[in-house]
C-alpha positions in Angstrom: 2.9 -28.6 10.9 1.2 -27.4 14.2 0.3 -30.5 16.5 -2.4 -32.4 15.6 -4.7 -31.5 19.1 -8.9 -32.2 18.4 -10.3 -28.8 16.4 -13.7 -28.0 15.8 -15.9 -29.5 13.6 -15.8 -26.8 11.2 -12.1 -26.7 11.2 -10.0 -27.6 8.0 -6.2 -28.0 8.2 -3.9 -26.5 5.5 -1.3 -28.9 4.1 -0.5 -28.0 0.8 -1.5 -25.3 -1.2 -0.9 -23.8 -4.8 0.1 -19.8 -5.6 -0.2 -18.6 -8.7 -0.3 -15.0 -8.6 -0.1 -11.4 -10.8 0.1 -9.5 -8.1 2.5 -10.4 -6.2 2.3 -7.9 -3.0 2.8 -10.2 0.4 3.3 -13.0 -1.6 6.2 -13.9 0.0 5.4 -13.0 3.4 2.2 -15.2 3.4 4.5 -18.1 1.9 7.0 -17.9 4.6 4.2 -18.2 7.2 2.7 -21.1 5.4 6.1 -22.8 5.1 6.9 -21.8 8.6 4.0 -24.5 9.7 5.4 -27.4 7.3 3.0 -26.7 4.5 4.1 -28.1 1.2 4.2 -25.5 -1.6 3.0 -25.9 -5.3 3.8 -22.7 -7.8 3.9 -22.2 -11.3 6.0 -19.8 -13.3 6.7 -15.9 -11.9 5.3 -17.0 -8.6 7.5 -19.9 -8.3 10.4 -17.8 -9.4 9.7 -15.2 -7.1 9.6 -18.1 -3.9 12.4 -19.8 -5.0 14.4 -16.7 -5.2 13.1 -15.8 -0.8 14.7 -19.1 -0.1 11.0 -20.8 0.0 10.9 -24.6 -0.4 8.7 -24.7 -3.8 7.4 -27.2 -6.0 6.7 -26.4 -9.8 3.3 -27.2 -10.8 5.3 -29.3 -14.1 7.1 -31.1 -11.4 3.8 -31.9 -9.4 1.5 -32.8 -12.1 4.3 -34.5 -14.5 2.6 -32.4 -17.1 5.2 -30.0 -18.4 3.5 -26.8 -19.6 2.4 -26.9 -23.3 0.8 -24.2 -25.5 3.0 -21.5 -24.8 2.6 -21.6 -21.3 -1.6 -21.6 -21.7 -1.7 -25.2 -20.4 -0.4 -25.1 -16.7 -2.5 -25.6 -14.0 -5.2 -27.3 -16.1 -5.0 -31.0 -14.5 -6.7 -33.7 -12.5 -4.2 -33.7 -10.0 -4.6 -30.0 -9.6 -8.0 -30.2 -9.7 -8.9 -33.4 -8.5 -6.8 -32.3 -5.4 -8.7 -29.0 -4.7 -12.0 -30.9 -6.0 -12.4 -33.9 -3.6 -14.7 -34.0 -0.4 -13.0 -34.7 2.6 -15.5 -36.5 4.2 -16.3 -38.5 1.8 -14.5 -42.0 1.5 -14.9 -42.8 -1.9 -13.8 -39.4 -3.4 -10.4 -39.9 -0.3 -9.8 -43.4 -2.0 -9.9 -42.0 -5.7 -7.4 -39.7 -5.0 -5.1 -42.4 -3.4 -5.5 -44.6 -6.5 -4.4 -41.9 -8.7 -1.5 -41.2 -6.2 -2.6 -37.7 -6.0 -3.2 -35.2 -2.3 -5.7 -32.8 -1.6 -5.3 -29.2 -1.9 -6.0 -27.6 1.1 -5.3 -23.5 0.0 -5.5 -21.8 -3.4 -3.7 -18.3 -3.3 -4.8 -17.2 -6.6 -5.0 -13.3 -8.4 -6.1 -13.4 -12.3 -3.9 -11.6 -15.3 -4.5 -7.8 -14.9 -7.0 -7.8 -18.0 -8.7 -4.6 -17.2 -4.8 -3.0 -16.9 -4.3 -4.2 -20.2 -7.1 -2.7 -21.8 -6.8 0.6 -20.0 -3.5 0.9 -21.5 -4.0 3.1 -24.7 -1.9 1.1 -27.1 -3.3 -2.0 -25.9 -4.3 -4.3 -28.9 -6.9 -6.8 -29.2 -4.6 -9.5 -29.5 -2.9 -8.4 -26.5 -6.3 -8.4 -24.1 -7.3 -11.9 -25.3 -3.9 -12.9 -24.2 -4.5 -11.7 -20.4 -7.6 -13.7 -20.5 -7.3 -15.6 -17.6 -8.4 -19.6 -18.2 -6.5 -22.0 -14.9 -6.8 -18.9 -12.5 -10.5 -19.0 -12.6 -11.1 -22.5 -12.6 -8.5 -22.7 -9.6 -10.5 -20.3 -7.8 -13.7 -21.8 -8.8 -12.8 -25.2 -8.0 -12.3 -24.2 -4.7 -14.7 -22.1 -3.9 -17.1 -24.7 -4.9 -15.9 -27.1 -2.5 -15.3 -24.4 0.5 -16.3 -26.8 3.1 -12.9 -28.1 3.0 -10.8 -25.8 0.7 -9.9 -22.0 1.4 -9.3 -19.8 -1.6 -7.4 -16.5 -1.6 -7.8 -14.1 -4.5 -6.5 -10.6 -2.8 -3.3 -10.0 -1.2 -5.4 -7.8 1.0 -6.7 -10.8 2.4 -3.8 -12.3 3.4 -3.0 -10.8 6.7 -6.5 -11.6 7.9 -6.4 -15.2 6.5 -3.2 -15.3 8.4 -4.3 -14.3 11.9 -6.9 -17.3 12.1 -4.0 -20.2 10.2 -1.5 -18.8 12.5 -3.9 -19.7 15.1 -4.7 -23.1 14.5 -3.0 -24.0 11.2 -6.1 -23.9 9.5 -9.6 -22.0 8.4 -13.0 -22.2 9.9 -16.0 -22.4 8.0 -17.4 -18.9 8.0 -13.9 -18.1 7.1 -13.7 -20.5 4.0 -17.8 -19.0 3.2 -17.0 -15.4 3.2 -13.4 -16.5 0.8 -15.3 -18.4 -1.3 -18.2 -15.4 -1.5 -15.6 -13.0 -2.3 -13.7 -15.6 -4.9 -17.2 -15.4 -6.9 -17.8 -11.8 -6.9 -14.5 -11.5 -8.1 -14.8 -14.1 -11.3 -18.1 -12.8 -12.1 -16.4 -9.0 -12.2 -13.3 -10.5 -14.4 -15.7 -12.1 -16.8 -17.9 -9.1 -16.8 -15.3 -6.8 -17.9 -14.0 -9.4 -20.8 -17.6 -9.2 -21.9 -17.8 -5.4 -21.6 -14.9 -5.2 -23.8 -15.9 -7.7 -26.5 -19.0 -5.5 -26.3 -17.5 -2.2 -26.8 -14.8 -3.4 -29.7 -17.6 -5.1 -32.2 -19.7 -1.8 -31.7 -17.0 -0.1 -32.8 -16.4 -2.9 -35.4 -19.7 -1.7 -36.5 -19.7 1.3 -36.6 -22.1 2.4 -34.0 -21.8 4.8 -31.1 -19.3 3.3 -28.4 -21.0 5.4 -25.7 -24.5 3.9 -26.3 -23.5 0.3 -27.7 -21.7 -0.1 -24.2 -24.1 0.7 -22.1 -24.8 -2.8 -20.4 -28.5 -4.3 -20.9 -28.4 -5.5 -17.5 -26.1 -4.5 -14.9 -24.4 -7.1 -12.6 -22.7 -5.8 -9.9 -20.4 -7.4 -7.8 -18.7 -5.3 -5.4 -17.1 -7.5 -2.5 -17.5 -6.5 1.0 -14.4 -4.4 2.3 -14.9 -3.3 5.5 -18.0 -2.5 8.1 -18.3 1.2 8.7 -19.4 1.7 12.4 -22.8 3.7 10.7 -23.6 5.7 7.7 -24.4 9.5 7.2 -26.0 9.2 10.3 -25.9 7.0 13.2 -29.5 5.0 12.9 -27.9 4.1 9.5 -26.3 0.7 8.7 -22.9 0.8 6.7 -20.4 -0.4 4.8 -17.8 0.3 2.1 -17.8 -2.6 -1.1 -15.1 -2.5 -3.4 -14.9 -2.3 -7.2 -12.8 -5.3 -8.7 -12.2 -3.8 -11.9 -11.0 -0.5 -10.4 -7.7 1.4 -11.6 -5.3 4.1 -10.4 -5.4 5.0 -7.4 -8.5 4.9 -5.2 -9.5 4.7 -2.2 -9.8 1.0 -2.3 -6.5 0.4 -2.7 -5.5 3.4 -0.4 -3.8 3.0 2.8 -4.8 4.4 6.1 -1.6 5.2 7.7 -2.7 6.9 11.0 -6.1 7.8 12.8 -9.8 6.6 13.5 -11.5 4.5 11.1 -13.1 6.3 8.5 -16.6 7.1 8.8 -19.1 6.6 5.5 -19.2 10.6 5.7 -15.1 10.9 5.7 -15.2 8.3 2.6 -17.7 10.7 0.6 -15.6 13.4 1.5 -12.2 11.6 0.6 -13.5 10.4 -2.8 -14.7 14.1 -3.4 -11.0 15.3 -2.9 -9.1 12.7 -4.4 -11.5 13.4 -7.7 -10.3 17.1 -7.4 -6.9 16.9 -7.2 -6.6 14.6 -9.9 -7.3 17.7 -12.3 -3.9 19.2 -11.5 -0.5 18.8 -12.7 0.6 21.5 -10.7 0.8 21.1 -7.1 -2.6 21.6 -5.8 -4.1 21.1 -2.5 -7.9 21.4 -1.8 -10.3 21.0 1.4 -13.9 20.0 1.7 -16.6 19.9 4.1 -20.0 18.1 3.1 -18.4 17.3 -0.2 -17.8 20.5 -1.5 -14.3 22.0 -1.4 -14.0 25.2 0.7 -10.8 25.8 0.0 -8.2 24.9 -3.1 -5.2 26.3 -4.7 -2.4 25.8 -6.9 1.2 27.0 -6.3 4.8 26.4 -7.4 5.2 24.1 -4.2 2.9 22.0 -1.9 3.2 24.1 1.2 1.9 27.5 -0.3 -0.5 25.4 -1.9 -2.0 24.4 1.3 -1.8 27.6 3.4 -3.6 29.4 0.6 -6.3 27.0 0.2 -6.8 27.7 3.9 -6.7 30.7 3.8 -9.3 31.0 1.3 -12.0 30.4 4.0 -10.5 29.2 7.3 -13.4 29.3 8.7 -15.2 26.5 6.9 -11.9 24.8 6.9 -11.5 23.8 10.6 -12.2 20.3 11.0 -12.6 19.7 6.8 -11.0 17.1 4.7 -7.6 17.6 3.4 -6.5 16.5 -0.3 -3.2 16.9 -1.6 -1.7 16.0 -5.3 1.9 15.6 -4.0 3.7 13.8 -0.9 3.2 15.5 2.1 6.6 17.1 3.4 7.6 18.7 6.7 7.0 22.3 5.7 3.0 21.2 4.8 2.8 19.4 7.8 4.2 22.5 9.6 1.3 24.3 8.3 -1.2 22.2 9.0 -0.3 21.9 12.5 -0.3 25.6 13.6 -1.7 26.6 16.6 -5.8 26.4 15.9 -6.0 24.2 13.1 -7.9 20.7 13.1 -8.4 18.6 10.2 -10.2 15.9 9.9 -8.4 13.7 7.4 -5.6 13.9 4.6 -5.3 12.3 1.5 -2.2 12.4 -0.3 0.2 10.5 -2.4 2.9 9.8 0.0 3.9 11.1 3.7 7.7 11.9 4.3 8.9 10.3 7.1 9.4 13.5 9.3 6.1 15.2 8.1 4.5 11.9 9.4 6.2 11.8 12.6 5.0 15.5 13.2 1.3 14.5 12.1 0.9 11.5 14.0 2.2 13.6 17.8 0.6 16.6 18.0 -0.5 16.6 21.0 -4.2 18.5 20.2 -5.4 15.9 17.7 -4.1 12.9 19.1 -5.6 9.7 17.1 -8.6 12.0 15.8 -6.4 13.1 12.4 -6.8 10.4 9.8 -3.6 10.0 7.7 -4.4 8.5 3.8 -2.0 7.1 1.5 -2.7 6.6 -2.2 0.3 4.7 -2.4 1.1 5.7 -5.9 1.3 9.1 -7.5 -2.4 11.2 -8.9 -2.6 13.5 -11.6 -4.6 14.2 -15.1 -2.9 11.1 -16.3 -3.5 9.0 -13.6 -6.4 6.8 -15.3 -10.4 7.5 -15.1 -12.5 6.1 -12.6 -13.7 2.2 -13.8 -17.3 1.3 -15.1 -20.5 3.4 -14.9 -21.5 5.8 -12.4 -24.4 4.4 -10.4 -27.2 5.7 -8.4 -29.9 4.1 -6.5 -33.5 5.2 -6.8 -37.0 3.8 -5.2 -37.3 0.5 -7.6 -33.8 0.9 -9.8 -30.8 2.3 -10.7 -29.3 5.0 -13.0 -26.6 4.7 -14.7 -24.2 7.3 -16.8 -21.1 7.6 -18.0 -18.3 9.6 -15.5 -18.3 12.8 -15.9 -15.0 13.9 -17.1 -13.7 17.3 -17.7 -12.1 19.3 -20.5 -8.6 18.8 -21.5 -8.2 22.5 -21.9 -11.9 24.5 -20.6 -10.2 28.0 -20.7 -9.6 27.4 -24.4 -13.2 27.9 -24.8 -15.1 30.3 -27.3 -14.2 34.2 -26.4 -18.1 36.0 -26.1 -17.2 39.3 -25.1 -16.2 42.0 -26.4 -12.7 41.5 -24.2 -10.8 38.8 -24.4 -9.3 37.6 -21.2 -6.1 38.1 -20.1 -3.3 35.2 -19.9 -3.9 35.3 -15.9 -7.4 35.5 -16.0 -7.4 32.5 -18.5 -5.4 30.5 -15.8 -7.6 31.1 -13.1 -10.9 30.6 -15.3 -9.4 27.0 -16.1 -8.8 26.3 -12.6 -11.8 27.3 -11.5 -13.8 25.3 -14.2 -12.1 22.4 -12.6 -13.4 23.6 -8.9 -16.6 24.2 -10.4 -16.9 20.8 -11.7 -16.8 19.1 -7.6 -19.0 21.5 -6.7 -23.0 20.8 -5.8 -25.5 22.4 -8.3 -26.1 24.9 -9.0 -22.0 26.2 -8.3 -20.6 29.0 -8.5 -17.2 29.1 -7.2 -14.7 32.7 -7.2 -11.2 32.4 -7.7 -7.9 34.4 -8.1 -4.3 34.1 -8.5 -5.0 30.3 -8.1 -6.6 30.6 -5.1 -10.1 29.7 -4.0 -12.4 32.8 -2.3 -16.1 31.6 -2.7 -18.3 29.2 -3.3 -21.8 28.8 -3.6 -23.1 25.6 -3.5 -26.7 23.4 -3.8 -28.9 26.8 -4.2 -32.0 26.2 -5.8 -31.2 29.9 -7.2 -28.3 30.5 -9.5 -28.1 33.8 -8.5 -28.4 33.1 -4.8 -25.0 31.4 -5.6 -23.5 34.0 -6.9 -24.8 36.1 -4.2 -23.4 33.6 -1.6 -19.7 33.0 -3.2 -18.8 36.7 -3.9 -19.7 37.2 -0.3 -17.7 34.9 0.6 -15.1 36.0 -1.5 -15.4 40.0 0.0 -13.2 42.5 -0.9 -10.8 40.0 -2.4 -13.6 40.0 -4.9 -12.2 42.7 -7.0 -10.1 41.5 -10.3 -11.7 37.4 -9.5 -12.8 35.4 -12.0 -16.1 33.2 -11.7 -17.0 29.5 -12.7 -20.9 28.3 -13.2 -21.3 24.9 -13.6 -24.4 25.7 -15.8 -25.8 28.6 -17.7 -27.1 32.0 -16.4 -31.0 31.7 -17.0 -30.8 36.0 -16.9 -28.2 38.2 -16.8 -29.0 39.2 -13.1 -26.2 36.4 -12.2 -23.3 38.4 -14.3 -24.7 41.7 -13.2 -24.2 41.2 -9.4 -20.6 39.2 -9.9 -19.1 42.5 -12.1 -20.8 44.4 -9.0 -18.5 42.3 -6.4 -15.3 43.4 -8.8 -15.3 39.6 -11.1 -13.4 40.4 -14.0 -14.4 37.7 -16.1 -17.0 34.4 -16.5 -16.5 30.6 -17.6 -19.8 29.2 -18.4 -21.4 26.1 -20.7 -23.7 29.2 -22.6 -26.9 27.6 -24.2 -29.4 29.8 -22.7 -32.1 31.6 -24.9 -31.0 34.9 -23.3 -27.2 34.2 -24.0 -27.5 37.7 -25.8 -28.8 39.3 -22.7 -25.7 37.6 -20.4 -22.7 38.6 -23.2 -24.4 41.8 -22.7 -23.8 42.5 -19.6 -20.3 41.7 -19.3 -19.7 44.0 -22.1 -21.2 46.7 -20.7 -19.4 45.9 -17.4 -16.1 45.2 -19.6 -16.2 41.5 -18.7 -14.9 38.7 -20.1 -16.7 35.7 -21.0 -15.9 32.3 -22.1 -18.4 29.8 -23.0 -17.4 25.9 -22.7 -20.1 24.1 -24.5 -20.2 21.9 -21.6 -21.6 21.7 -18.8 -21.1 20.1 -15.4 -24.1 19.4 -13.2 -23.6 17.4 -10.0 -26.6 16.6 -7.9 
């Protein structure tokens, strides 16, 4: 242990703590440092394992508490001189004095994650049986008991807090105050998010028990959010705005939360937006895809039998509006992408992928034009149409509430849709119609995006006019126009919108359909000798 020199009043020492962790990412590391500075450690089961097998001096929780476990291994950490240990007040005699009657030591550090309930049940064979099993019982009251009694204890329920945590012990051997208030803050918000998703499931399984519509039984009559603090942003969309990005406890897959920024400035509230909007893009596509946005719309996307072509013709789709836009990529960035990226006149702001080779990194990180400026995003695990959907509702803040709906998640299959015209589409213009549904869908209302041969050539976007969109995206689409195909997020109101698109050169439409003058719109295509699918579904996004 460090030498015992005069700290300030605020200051608590850590002696002995006890692990017991899921997740074990930096376990190890942060038990070396705490062994490192004579801290005793206590561990039960895979985390003792796990210490024993680094070389760590560990004490099982059995061994501690002369309680072996009992029930199958439910009954572990559930004991007084577990709890009695994290429990007692410092600076107060008689609780000091009860503990040394009952031969037991305080507990100065709990390093606690809960059983990965909300992996279970996102699992598609998961049963009932099996969720109530990863119902977490000691791990809460662990973390509870000691963020109760923060003024002496510190409680750790993220690895991500680890290194932070580790920067102030390493310091002093200890944890300030504020330090052991913002831990215990965060240990709260994170039991009150576990519980809230037990009871969200219980919820969801008797309505369907019942009989009753899932969708509308599960809808939450009140909504509790707690969303700890991640990280300060230096101001929002603009700079007279306060910030700051909150993370989702119960979040799955790959997200931005769980992302890691490899390179670059710190990421702005605007690059976030941005960054969210392409990772829900690329998600769509098993092929590899690669897509770019600027105000949270994608400018530029395209599919291709390998990453780099992918990129270049997603680019290339409007160059223009890509300088200086955000990159997202469905595949590990390789040398001949970053190649591309970095010729001569190119900026980007940031990329988002699942993975940077080594040399592709290298040539990222040094050239010499963008310096720190590029921002470099890992997702740390792979993204795709079976990576899982996003967690929860999707909320909105309004004057005096909130909304809430459902996410709004696309067709398996949106080219499969009912043939309306008199032509059926061909096999390539069915291709591109389904991948530019899928561009459609990230697109601002009303959209209207042009594609061909998997390429991206215009978009109109946020036009309080459908047909000024459709003016605006085969313009930007020009001469390439001729043979496209063209995605609207939402029914033509008049067939002026078709009329001017088989003008451009569009060969054929994907649309929801369900307007009274449907006739009038399947009309028109035929007597341009269009194609037209309708979907049956549309996909609004304000």
């Amino acid at each position: 242990m460090m030498e015992n020199v005069a700290k300030p009043e605020t200051w608590a020492p850590v002696r002995r703590a006890i692990l017991s962790v899921s997740d074990k990412r930096g376990l190890v590391e942060l038990a070396q440092a705490l062994a490192d500075q004579g801290v005793d450690l206590i561990a039960s089961g895979g985390t003792r394992t796990a210490l024993a097998k680094a070389g760590l001096p560990v004490v099982e929780v059995a061994e501690y508490t002369g309680q072996p476990e009992i029930l199958g291994g439910r009954v572990k950490t559930l004991h007084p001189r577990i709890h009695g240990g994290i429990l007692a007040r410092r600076n107060l005699p008689e609780d000091i004095e009860t503990l040394a009657a009952s031969g037991m030591e305080p507990i100065d550090l709990v390093v606690v994650n809960l059983y990965p309930f909300e992996a279970t049940i996102a699992k598609p064979d998961a049963s009932f049986e099996e969720a109530v099993e990863n119902i977490d019982i000691g791990g809460p009251s662990l973390i509870r008991g000691a963020a109760k009694n923060h003024d002496h204890v510190a409680v750790l329920t993220d690895p991500d807090q680890y290194e932070r945590f580790l920067a102030e012990f390493r310091s002093n051997g200890g944890t300030t105050l504020e330090t052991r208030k913002r831990l215990a803050r965060e240990a709260f918000a994170q039991t009150g998010a576990y519980d809230k998703a037990i009871a969200g499931y219980f919820e969801k399984c008797a309505a369907l028990e019942s009989g009753s519509e899932p969708a509308a039984e599960s809808l939450p009559a009140a909504l509790n959010i707690q969303f700890p603090l991640r990280q300060p942003l230096r101001y929002g969309e603009n700079p007279h705005q306060q910030a700051a990005m909150y993370v989702d406890p119960s979040a799955h897959g790959p997200n931005l939360a769980t992302a890691r920024v490899l390179h670059g400035k710190e990421l702005s509230y605007n690059n976030i937006l941005d960054l969210d909007s392409a990772l829900r893009l690329i998600r769509l596509f098993d092929e590899p895809a690669a897509c770019i946005l600027k105000h949270n719309n994608p400018c530029g996307a395209a599919i291709a039998d390998d990453l780099a072509t992918a990129f270049e013709r997603a680019y290339e789709g409007d160059p223009v509006s890509a300088f200086g836009g955000i990159v997202g990529l469905n595949r590990p960035v390789d040398l001949a992408t970053a190649e591309l990226m970095c010729k001569p006149g190119r900026f980007l702001e940031a990329i988002l992928a699942p993975g940077f080779e080594p040399d592709a990194l290298a040539l990222l990180t040094t050239k010499p034009t963008w310096k720190n400026s590029i921002r470099l995003i890992d997702l740390q695990a792979p993204i795709g149409p079976a990576t899982p959907s996003p967690s929860g509702w999707d909320l909105r803040r309004i004057e005096g509430g909130m909304l809430a709906q459902s996410w709004d998640e696309l067709e398996a299959d949106p080219a499969s849709g009912e043939v309306k015209s008199k032509r059926a589409p061909t096999a390539t213009e069915r291709r591109d119609l389904g991948f530019a549904w899928k561009i459609g869908s990230m697109v601002k209302s009303n959209a209207i995006v042009v594609v061909k041969d998997g390429q991206l050539l215009g978009v109109g976007a946020g036009q309080m006019s459908r047909l000024d969109s459709v003016r605006i995206a085969v313009e930007k689409a020009g001469a390439k126009a001729r043979g496209s195909v063209l995605a609207s997020d939402a029914f033509f109101p008049f067939r002026d919108g078709p009329d001017t698109a088989a003008a451009a050169g569009v060969a054929a439409i994907i649309q929801p359909g369900g307007s009274k003058r449907d006739v009038e719109t399947i009309a028109a295509c035929d007597e341009h000798g269009m194609a037209m699918i309708f979907t049956g579904r549309r996909h609004f996004r304000h």
